[in-house]
C-alpha positions in Angstrom: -38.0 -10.2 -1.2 -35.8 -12.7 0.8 -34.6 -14.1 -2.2 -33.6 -10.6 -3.8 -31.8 -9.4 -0.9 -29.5 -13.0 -0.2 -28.8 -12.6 -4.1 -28.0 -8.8 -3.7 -25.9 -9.8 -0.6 -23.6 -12.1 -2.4 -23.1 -10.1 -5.4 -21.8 -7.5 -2.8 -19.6 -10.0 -1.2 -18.6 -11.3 -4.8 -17.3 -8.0 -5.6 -15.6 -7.1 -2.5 -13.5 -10.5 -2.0 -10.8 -9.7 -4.7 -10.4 -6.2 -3.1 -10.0 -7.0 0.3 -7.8 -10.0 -0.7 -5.4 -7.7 -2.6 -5.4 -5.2 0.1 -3.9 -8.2 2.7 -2.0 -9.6 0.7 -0.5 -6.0 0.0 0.0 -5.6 3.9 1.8 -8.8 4.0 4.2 -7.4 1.4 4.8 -4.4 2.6 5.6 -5.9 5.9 7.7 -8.8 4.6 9.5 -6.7 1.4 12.1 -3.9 1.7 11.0 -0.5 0.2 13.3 0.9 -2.6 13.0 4.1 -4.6 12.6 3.8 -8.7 16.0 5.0 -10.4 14.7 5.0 -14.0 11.8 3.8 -16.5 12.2 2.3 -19.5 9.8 1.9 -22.0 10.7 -2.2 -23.2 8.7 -5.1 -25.6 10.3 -8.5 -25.9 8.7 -8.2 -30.2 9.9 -7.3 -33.4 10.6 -3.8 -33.9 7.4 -2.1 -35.1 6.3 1.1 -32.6 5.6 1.0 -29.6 2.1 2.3 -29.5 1.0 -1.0 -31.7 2.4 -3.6 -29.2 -0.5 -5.6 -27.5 1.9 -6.5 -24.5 3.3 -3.3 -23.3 6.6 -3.4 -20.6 8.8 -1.2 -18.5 12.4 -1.5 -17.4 12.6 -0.5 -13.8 15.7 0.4 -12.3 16.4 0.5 -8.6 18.9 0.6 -5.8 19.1 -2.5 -3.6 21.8 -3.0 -0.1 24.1 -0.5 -3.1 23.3 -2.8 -5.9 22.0 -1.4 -9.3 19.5 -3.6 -9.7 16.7 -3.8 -12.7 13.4 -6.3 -13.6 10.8 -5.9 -16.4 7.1 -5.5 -15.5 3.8 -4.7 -17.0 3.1 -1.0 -18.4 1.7 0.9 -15.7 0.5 4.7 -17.2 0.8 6.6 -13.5 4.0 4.9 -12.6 5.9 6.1 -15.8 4.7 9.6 -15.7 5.2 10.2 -12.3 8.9 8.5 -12.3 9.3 10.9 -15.7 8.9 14.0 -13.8 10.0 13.4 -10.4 12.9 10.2 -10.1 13.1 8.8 -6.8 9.9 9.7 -5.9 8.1 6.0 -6.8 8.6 3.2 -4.2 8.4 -0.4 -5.7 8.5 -3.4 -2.7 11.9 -5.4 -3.1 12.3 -9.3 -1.9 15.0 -9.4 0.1 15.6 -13.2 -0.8 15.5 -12.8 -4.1 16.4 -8.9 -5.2 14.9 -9.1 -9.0 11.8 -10.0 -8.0 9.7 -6.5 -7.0 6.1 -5.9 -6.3 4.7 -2.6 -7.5 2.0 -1.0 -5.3 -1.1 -0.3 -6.8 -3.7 1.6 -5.4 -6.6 -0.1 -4.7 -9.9 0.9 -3.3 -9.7 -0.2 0.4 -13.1 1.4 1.0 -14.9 -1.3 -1.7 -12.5 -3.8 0.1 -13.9 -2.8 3.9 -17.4 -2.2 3.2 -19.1 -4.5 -0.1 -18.1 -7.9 1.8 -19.6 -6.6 5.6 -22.6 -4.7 3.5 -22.9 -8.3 1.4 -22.4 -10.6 5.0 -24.8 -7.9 6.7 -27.7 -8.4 4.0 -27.3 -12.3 3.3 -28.0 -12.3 7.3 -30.8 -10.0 7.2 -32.8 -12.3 4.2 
C-alpha cells in the first residue's frame, strides 16, 4: 500500500511541476514586461500558397502599440486570442520586453489550481507512504 501511494504521490507531483513552473515564470513576466493592447490579427504561414486550413504550422501577425511605436511579431495560432481580438480590438493584452520591443509573450491561461494543489497533494502523500 506504501508503495502505491509514494507512486500515486509522484505522478501527482509529476503533473503539477510544469503548471506551477509556468505560472512563476508567468508572474516574473508580468512583473518584468510592459502590458500592451493587441492592434490587429493577422492570419500568416511562412509556406507556399495552398489554404490556410491545410497548413501544419499555423501563425498570426500581431500588431501592437509600444512607447507610440507601431510595432508587429509573428507567433503561434492561438483560436481564443484571434476570435476575441476579431470582435473586440484592444481588448487582448500581450506582455512586451521593454529591451527588446519585438519580442512579446502572450498570456495563456493556465490552471493555477492543478499548479497549487497536484505538487502539495503529490509532496503530502509521498510523506504519508
Amino acid at each position: 500500500m506504501k508503495y502505491e501511494l509514494f507512486l500515486t504521490g509522484l505522478v501527482l507531483t509529476a503533473l503539477g511541476i510544469e503548471p506551477f513552473i509556468y505560472f512563476v515564470y508567468g508572474l516574473y513576466r508580468k512583473r518584468t514586461w510592459r502590458v500592451c493592447f493587441i492592434d490587429k490579427v493577422t492570419m500568416v504561414s511562412l509556406q507556399d500558397l495552398m489554404p490556410f486550413s491545410s497548413f501544419k504550422d499555423k501563425q498570426m501577425l500581431v500588431e501592437y502599440g509600444f512607447e507610440r511605436k507601431s510595432l508587429s511579431a509573428i507567433t503561434d495560432f492561438d483560436k481564443k486570442l484571434f476570435k476575441t481580438t476579431q470582435k473586440k480590438p484592444h481588448t487582448c493584452q500581450i506582455y512586451v520586453d521593454p529591451v527588446n520591443p519585438n519580442n512579446i509573450y502572450l498570456p495563456k491561461n493556465t490552471s493555477k489550481l492543478a499548479g497549487a494543489i497536484l505538487p502539495v497533494l503529490g509532496i503530502l502523500l509521498i510523506l504519508f507512504s
